[in-house]
N, CA, C and O atoms as CSV, one atom per row, in Angstrom:
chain,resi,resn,atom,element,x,y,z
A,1,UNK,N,N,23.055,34.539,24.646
A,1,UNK,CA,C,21.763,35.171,24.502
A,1,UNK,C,C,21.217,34.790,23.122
A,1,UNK,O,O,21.906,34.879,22.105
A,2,UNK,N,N,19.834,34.321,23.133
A,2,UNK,CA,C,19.482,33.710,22.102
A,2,UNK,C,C,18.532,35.131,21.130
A,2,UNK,O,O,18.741,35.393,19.946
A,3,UNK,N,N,17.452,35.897,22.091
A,3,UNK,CA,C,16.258,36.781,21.748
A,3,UNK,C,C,16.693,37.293,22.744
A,3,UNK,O,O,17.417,36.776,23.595
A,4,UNK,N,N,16.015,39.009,22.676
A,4,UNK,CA,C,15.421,39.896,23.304
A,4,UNK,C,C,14.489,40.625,22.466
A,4,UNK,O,O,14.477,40.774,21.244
A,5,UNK,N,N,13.479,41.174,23.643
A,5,UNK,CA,C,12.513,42.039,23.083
A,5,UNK,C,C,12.130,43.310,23.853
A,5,UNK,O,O,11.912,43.085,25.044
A,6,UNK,N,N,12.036,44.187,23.592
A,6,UNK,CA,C,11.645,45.455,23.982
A,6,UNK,C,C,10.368,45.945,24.013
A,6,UNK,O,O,9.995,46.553,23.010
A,7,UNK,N,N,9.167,45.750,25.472
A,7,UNK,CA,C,8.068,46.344,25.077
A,7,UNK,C,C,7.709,47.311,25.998
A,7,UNK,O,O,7.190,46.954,27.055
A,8,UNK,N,N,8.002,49.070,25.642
A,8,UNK,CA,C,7.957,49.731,26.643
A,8,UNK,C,C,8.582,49.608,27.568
A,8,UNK,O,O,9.728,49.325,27.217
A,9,UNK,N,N,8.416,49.699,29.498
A,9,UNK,CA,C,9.032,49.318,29.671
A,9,UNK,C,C,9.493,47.837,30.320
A,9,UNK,O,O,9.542,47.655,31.537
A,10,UNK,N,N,9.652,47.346,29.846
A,10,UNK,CA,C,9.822,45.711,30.161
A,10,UNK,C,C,10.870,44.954,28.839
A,10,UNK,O,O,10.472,44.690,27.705
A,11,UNK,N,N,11.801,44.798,29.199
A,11,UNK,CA,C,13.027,43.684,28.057
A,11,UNK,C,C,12.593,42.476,28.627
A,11,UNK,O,O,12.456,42.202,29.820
A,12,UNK,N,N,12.409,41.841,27.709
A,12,UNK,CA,C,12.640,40.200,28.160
A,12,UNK,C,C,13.317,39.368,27.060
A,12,UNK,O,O,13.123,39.417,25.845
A,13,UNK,N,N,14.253,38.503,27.846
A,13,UNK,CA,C,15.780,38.058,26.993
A,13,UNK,C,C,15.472,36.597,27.535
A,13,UNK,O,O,14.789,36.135,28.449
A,14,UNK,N,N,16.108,36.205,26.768
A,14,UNK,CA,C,15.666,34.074,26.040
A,14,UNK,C,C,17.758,33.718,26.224
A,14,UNK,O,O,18.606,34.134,25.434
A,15,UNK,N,N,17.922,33.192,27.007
A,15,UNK,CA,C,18.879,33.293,26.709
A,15,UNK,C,C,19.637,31.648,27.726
A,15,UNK,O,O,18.977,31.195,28.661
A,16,UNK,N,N,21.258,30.871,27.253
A,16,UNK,CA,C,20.965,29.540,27.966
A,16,UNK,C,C,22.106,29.972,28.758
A,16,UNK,O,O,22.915,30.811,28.361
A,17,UNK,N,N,22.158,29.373,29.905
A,17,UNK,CA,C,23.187,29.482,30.584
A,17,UNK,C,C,24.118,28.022,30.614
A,17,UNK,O,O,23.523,26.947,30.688
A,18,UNK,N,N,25.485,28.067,30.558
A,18,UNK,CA,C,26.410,27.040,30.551
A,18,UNK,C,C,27.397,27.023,31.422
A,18,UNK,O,O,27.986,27.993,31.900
A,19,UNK,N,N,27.613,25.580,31.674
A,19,UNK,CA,C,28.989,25.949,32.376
A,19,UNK,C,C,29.479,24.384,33.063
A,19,UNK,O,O,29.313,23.433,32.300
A,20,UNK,N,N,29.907,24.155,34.073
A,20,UNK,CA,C,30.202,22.894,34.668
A,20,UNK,C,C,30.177,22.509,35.710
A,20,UNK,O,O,30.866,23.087,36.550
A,21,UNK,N,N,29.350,21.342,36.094
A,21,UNK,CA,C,28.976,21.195,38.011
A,21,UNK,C,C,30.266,20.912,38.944
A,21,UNK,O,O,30.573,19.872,39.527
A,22,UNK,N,N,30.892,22.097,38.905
A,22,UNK,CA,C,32.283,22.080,39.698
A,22,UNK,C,C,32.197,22.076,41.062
A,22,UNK,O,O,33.229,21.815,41.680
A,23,UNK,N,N,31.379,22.265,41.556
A,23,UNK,CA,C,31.155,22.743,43.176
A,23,UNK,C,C,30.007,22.019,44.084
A,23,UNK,O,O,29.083,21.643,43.363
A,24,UNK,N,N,29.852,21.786,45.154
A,24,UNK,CA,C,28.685,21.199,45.666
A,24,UNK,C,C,27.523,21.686,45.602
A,24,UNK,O,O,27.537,22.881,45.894
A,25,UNK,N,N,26.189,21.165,45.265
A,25,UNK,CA,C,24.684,22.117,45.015
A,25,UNK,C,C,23.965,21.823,46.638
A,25,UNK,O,O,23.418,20.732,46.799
A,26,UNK,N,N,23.986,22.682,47.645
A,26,UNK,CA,C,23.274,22.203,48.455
A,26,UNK,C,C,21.585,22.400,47.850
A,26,UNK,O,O,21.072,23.250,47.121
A,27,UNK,N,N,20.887,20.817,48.747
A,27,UNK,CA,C,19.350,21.487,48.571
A,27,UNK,C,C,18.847,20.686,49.412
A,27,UNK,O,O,19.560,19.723,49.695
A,28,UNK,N,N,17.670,20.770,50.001
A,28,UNK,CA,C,16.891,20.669,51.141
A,28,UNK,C,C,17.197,18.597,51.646
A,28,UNK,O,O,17.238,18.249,52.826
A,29,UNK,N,N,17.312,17.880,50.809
A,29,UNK,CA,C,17.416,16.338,51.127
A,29,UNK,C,C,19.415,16.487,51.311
A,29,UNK,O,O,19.945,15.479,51.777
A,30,UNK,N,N,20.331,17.640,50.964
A,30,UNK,CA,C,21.384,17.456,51.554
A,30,UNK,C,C,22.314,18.099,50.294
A,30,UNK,O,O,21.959,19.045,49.591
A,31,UNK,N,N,23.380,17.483,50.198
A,31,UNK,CA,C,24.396,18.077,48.865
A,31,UNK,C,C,24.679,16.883,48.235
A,31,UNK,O,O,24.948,15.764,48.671
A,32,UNK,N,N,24.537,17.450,46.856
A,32,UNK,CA,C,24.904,16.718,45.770
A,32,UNK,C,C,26.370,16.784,45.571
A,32,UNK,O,O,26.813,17.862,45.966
A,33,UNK,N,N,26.994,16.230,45.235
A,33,UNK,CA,C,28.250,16.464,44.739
A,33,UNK,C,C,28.686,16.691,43.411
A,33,UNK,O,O,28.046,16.218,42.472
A,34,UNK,N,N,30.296,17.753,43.132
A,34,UNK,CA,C,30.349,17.926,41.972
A,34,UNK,C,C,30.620,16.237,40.782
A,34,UNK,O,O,31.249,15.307,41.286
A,35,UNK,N,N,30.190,16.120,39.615
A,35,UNK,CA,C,30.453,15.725,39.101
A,35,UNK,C,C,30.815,15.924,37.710
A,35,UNK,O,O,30.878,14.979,36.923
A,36,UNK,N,N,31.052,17.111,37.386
A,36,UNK,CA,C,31.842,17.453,36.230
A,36,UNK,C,C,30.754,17.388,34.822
A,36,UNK,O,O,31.035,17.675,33.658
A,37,UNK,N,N,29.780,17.035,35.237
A,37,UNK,CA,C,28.608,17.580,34.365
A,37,UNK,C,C,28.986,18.879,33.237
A,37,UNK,O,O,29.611,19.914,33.470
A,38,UNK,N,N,28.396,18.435,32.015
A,38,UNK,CA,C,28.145,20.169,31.349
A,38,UNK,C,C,27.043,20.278,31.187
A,38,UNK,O,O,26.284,19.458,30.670
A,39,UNK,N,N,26.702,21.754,31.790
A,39,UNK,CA,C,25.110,22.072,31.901
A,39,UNK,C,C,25.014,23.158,30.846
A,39,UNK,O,O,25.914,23.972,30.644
A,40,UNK,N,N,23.738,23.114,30.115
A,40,UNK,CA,C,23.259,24.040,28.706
A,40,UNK,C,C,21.517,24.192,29.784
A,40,UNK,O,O,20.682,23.313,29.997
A,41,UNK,N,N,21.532,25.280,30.122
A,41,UNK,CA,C,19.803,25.485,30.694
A,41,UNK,C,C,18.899,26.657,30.480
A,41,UNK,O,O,18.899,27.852,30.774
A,42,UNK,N,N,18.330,26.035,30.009
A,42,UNK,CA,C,17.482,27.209,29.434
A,42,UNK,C,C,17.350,28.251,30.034
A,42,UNK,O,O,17.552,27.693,31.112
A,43,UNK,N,N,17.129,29.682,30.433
A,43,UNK,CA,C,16.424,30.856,30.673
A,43,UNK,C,C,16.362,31.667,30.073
A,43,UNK,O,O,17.100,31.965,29.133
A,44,UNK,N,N,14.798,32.618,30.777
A,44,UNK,CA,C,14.618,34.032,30.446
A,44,UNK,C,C,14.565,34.509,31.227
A,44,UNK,O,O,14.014,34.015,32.210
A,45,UNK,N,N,15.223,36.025,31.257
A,45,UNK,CA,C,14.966,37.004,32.180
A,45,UNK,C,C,13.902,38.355,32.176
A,45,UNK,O,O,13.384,38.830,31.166
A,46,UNK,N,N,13.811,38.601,32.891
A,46,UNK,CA,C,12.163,39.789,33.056
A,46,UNK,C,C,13.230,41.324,33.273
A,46,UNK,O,O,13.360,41.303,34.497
A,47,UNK,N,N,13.831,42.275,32.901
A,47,UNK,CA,C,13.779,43.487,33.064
A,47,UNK,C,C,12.440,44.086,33.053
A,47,UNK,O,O,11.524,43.956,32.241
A,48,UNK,N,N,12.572,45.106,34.667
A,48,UNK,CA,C,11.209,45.948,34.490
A,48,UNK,C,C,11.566,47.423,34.830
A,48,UNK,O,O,11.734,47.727,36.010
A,49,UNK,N,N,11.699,48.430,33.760
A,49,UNK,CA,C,12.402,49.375,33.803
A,49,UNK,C,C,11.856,50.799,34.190
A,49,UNK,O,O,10.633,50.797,34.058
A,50,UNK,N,N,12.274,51.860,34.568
A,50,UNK,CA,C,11.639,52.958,35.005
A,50,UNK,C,C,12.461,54.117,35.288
A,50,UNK,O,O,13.136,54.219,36.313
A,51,UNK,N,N,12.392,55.107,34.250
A,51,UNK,CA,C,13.015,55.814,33.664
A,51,UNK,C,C,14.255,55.347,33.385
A,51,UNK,O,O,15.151,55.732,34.135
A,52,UNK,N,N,14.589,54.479,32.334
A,52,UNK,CA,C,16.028,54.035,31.649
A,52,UNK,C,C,16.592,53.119,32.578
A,52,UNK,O,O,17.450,52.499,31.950
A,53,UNK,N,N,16.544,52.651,33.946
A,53,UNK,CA,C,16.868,51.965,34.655
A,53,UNK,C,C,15.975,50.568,35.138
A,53,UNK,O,O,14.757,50.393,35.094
A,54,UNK,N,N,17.048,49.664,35.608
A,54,UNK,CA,C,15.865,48.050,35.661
A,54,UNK,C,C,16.022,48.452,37.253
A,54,UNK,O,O,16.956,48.653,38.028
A,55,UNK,N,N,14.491,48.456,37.307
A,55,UNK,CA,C,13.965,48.269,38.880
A,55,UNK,C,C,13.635,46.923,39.245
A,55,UNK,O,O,13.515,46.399,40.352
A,56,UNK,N,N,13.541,46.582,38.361
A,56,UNK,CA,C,13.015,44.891,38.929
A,56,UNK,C,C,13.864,43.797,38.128
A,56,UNK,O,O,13.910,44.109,36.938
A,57,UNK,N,N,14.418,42.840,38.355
A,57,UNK,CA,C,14.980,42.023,37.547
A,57,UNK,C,C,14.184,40.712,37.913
A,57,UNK,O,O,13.983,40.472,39.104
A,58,UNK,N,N,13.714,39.841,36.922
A,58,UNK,CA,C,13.562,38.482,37.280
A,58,UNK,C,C,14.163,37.310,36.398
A,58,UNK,O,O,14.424,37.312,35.195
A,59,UNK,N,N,14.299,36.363,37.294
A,59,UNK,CA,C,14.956,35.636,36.619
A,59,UNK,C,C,14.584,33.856,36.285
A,59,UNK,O,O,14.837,33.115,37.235
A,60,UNK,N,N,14.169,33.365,35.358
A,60,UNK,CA,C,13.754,31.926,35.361
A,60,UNK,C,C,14.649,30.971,34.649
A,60,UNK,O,O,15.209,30.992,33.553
A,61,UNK,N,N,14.585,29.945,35.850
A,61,UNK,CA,C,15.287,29.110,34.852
A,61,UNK,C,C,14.918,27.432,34.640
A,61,UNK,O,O,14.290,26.921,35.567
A,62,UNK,N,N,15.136,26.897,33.927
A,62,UNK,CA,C,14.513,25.067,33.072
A,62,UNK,C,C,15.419,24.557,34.292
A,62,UNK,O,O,16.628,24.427,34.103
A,63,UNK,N,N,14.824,24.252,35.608
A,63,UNK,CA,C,14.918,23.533,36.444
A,63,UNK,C,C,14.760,21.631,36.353
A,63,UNK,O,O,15.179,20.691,37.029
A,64,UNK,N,N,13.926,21.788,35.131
A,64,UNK,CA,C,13.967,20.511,35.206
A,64,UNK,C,C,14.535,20.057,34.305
A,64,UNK,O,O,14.138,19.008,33.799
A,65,UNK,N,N,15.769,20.795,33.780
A,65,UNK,CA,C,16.324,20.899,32.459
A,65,UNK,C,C,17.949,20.337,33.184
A,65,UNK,O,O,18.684,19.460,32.731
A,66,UNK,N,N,18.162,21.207,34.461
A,66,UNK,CA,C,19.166,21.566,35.025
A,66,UNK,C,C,19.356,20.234,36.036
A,66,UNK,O,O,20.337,19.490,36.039
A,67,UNK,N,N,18.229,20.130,36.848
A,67,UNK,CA,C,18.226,19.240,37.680
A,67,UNK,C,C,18.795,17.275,36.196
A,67,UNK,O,O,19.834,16.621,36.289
A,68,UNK,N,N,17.912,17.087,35.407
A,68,UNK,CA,C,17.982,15.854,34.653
A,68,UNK,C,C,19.680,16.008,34.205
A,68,UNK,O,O,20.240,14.912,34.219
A,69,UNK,N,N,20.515,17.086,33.844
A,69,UNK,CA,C,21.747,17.216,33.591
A,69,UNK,C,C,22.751,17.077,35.048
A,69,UNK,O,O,23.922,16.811,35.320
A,70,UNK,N,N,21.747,17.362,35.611
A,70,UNK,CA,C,23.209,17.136,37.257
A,70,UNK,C,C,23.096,15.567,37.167
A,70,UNK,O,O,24.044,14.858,37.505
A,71,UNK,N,N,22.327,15.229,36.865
A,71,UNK,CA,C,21.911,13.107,37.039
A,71,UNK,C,C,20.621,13.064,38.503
A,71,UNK,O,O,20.444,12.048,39.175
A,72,UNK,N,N,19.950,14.237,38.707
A,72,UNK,CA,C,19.355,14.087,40.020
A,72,UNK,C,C,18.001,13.587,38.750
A,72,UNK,O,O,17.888,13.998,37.595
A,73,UNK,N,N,17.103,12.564,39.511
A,73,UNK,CA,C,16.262,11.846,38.621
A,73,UNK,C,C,14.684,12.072,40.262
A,73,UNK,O,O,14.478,11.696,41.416
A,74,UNK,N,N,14.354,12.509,39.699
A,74,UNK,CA,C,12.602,13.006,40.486
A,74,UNK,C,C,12.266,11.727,40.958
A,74,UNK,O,O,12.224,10.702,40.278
A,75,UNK,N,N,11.980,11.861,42.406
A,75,UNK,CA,C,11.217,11.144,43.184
A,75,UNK,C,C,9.645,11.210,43.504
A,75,UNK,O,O,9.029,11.332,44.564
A,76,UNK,N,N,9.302,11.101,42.366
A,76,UNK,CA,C,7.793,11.380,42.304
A,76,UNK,C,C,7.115,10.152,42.949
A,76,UNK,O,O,5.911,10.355,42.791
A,77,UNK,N,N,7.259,9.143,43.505
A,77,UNK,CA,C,6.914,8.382,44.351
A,77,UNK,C,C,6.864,8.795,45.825
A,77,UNK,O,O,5.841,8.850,46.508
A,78,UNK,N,N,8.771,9.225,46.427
A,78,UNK,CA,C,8.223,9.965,47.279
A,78,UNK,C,C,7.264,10.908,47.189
A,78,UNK,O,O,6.269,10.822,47.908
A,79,UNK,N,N,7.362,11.560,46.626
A,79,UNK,CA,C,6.076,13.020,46.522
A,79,UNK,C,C,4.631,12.599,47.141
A,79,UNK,O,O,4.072,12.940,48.184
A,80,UNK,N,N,4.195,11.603,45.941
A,80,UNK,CA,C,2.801,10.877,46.122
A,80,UNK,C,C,2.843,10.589,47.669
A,80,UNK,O,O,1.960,11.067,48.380
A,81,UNK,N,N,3.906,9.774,48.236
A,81,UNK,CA,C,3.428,9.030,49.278
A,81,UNK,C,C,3.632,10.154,50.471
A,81,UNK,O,O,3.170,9.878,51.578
A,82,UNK,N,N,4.241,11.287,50.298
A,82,UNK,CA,C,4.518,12.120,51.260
A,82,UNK,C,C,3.086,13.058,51.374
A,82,UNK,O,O,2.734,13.603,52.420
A,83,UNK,N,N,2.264,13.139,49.960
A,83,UNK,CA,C,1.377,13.825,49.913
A,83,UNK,C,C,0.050,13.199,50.691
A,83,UNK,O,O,-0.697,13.725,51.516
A,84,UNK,N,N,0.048,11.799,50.074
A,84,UNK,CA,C,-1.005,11.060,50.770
A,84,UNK,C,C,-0.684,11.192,52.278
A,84,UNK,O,O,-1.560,11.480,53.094
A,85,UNK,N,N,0.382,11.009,52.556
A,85,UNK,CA,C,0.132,10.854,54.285
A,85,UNK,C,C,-0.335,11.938,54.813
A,85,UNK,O,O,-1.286,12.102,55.577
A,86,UNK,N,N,0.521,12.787,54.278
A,86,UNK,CA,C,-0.257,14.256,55.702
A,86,UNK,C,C,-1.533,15.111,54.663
A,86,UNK,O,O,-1.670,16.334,54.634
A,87,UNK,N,N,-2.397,14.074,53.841
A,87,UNK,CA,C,-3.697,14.567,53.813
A,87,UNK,C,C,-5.066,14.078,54.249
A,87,UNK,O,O,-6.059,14.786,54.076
């Protein structure tokens, strides 16, 4: 945990998550495999509290922080050409 802040009720915390791509990531084009990666990725989280308790938790995280550390590299070509066709 890097920051937190307290405003009323709402905490919001800055904080990186770490660790190692030990396991398979499924995602929609199929599974990646582990490759022993060390991942450092950014997030913050949203507490939204009500009377002393978090009713809401959210959570964000540097996806494109996470994804460039697994070695997955953006197909922004596909994108374009997937976009052009079905418009």
């Amino acid at each position: 945990m890097h920051r937190f802040h307290v405003t009323g009720d709402l905490v919001t915390i800055e904080l990186t998550i770490e660790g190692t791509f030990g396991g398979p990531f499924p995602t929609p084009a199929g599974v990646i495999p582990p490759n022993g990666a060390k991942l450092s990725i950014p997030t913050a989280d949203f507490w939204y509290l009500k009377d002393g308790k978090i009713k809401e938790s959210n959570c964000y995280v540097g996806v494109s922080v996470m994804l460039a550390q697994l070695g997955v590299q953006p197909d922004f070509a596909g994108a374009v050409a997937a976009a052009t066709a079905s418009s």
